[in-house]
VEXNURO-41674 format. One record per residue (C-alpha): x, y, z; residue in one letter. Coordinates in nm, 4 decimals. Layout:
<recs>
X_Y_Z_a
...
</recs>
This chain:
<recs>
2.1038_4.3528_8.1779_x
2.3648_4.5239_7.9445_x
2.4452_4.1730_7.7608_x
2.0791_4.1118_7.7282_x
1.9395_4.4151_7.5362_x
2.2102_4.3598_7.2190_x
2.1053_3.9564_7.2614_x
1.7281_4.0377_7.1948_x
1.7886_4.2851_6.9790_x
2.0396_3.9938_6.7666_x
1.7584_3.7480_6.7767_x
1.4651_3.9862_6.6476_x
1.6902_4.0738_6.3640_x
1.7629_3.6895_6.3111_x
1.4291_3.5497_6.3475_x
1.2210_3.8636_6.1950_x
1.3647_3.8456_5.8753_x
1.1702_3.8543_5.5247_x
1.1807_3.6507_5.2272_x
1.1937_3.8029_4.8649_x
1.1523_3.6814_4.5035_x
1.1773_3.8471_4.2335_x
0.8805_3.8993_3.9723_x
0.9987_3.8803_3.6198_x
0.8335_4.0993_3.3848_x
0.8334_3.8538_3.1310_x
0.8948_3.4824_3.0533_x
1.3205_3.4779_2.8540_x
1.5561_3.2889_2.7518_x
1.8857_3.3031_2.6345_x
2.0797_3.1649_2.3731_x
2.4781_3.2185_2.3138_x
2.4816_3.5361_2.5006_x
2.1220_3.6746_2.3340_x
1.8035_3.7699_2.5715_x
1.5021_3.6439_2.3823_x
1.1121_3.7445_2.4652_x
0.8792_3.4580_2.4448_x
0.5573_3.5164_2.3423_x
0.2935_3.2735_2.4446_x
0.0051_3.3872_2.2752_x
0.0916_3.3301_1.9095_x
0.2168_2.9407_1.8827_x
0.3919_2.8682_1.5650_x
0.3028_2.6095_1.3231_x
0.5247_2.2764_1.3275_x
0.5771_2.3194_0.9729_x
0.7690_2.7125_1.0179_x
1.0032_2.4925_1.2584_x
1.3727_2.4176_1.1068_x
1.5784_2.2586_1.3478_x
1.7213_2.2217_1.6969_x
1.9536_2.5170_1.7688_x
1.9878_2.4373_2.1586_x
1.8085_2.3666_2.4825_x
1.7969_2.5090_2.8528_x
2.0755_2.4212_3.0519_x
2.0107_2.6367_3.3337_x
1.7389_2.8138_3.5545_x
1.7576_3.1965_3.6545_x
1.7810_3.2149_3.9796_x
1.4530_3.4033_4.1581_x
1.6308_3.5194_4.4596_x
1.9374_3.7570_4.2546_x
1.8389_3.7307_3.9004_x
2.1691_3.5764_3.7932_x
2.1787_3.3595_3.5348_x
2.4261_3.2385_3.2826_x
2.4621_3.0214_2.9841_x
2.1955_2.8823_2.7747_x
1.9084_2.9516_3.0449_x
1.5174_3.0906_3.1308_x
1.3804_3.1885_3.4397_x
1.0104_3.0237_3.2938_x
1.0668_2.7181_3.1115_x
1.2657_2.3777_3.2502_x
1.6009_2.2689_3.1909_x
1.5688_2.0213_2.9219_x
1.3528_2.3077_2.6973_x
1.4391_2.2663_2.3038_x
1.4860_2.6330_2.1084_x
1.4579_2.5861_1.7357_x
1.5568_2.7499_1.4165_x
1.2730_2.9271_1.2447_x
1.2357_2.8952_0.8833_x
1.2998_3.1921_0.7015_x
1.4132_3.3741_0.9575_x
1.7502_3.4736_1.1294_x
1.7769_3.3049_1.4515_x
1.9855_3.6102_1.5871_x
1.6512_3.8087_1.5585_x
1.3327_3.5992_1.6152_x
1.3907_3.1820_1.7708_x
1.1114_2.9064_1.8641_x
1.1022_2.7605_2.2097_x
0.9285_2.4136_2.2264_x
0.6430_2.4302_2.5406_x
0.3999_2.1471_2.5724_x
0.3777_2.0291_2.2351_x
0.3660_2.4120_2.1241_x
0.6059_2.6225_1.9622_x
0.6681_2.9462_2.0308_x
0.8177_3.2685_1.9037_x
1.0937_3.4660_2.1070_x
1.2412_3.7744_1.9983_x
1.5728_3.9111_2.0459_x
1.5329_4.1615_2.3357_x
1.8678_4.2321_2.4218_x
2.2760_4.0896_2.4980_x
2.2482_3.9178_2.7943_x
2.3728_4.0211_3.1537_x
2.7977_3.8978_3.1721_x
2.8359_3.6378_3.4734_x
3.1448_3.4705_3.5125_x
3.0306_3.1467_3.4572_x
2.9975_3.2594_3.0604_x
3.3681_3.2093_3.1089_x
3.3803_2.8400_3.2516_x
3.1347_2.7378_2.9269_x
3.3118_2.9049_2.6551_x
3.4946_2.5893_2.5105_x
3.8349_2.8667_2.4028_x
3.8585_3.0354_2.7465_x
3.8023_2.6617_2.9261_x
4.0909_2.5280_2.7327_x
4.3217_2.8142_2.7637_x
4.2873_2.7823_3.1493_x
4.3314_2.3945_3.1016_x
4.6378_2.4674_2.8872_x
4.8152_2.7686_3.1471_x
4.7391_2.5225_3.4265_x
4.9253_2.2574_3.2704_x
5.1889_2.4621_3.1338_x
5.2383_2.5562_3.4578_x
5.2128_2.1758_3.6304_x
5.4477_2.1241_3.3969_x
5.7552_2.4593_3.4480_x
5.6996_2.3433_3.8620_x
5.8088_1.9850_3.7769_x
6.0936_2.1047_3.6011_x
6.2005_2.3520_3.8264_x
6.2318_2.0977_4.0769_x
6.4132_1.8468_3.8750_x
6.6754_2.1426_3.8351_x
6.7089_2.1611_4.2182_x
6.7812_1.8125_4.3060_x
</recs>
């Protein structure tokens, strides 16, 4: 009877557990480390459109709200931002949504995750370099011994 009580009370904790999402209060992205705002009710004209300045690479994810890189927790991987003319992309960007562009502003830096580290092109190499560097002092080191 003693074993049983912790037993049930394992499996109601197990079994009766909840799911949770989170609500975002708005639709983002982010673009070299910069939170932008999208707003969807003012599309921009194809003509105040520049150029490609980058695309979604990856999704926030709804369960932590991590993300990292070039990424939105609204729009698809594959999503095209764009260089507005006349304006300074660090402030105000377009984001290309079913034909439509539209304006996000600069809301804030965005959130460090580790993974910023692993897609900076510098830091990558520098690990690529130290790990072959040290490849490299091993094999010697052992050549010295025999």
């Amino acid at each position: 009877m003693k074993k049983i009580i912790p037993l049930v009370l394992l499996m109601v904790f197990v079994f009766c557990g909840t799911a949770h999402a989170l609500s975002w209060a708005y639709p983002f992205v982010v673009w070299e480390g910069r939170l932008y705002e999208v707003a969807e009710e003012d599309p921009l004209p194809q003509s105040a459109i520049a150029g490609p300045i980058g695309r979604v690479v990856t999704m926030a994810d709804d369960m932590s709200g991590a993300y990292y890189g070039n990424a939105s927790n609204y729009y698809p991987i594959g999503t095209f931002y764009y260089a507005i003319k006349g304006r300074d992309p660090a402030a105000t960007i377009a984001v290309e949504a079913e034909g439509e562009y539209l304006r996000a502003d600069y809301r804030q830096e965005s959130m460090f995750h580790f993974m910023n580290l692993l897609l900076d092109q510098r830091i990558l190499m520098g690990i690529i370099l130290a790990i072959m560097t040290l490849i490299i002092l091993f094999a010697r080191r052992k050549d010295r011994r025999n």
